[in-house]
C-alpha positions as CSV (number, residue, x, y, z in Angstrom):
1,X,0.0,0.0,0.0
2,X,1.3,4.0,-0.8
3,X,1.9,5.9,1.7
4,X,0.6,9.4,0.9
5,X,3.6,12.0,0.1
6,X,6.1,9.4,-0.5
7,X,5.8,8.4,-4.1
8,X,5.8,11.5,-6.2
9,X,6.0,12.1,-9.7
10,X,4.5,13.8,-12.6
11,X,2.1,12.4,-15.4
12,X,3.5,14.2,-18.2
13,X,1.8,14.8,-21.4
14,X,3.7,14.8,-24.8
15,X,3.0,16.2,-27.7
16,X,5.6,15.2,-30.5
17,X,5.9,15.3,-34.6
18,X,4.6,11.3,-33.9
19,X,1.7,12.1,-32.0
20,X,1.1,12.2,-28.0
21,X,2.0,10.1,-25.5
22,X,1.1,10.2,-21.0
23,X,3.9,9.4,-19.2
24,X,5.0,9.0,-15.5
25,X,8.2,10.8,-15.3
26,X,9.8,11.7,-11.6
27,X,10.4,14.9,-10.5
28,X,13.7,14.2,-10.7
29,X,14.0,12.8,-14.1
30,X,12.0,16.1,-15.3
31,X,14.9,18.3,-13.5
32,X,17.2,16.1,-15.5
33,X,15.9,16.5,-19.3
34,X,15.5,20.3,-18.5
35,X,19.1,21.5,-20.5
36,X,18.2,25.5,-20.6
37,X,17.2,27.5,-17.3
38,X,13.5,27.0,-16.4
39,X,11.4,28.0,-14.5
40,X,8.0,25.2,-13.6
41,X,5.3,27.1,-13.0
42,X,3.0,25.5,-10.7
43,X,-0.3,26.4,-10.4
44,X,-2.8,27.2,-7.1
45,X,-3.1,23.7,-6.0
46,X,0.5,23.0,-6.9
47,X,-0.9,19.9,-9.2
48,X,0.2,21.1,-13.0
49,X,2.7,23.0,-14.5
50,X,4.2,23.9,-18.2
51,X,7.5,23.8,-19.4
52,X,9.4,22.7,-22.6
53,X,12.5,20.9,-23.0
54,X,14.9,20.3,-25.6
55,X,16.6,17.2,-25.8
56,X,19.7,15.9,-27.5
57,X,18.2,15.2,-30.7
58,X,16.6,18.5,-31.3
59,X,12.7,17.9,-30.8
60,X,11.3,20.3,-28.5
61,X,8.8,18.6,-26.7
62,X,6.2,20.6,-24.6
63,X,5.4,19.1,-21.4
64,X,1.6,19.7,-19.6
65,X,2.2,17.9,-16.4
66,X,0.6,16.8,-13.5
67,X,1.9,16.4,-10.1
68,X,0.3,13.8,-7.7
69,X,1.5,13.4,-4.4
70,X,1.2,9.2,-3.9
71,X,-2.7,9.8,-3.2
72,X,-5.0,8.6,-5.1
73,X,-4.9,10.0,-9.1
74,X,-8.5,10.4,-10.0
75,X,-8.1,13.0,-7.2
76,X,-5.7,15.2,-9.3
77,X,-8.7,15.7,-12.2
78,X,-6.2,14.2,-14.8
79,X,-7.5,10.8,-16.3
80,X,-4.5,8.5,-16.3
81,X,-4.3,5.8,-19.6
82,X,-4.6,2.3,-18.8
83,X,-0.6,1.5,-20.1
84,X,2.0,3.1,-18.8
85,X,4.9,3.9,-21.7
């Protein structure tokens, strides 16, 4: 069973040339792909934020993200796919 507040990460939305994928992607993993100074705006409830990265092989990819706090997802008002990628 989750403890609340222990597992984070964010759902991450993708939107790509080859269409758009939901991914789970930790907060530190996101710090990680994030090559140019940013700044993740979070919003009132601290449960989404923008931001864009560029990778390595030149696709900008522009992240909508969701931030869940190891409590139950359907509580965030995102709708999680059945797969994970």
């Amino acid at each position: 069973e989750m403890l609340p507040g222990v597992y984070r990460f964010f759902a991450a939305r993708i939107t790509a040339p080859g269409g758009e994928r939901i991914v789970p992607i930790s907060v530190e993993a996101a710090s990680l792909l994030i090559v140019e100074p940013a700044v993740i705006q979070l919003d009132s409830n601290r449960r989404s934020a923008s931001f864009e990265i560029r990778n390595t092989s030149e696709i900008t990819l522009h992240w909508e993200a969701r931030y869940f706090d190891g409590k139950d997802p359907a509580n965030s008002g995102d709708q999680l796919p059945d797969a994970w990628y």
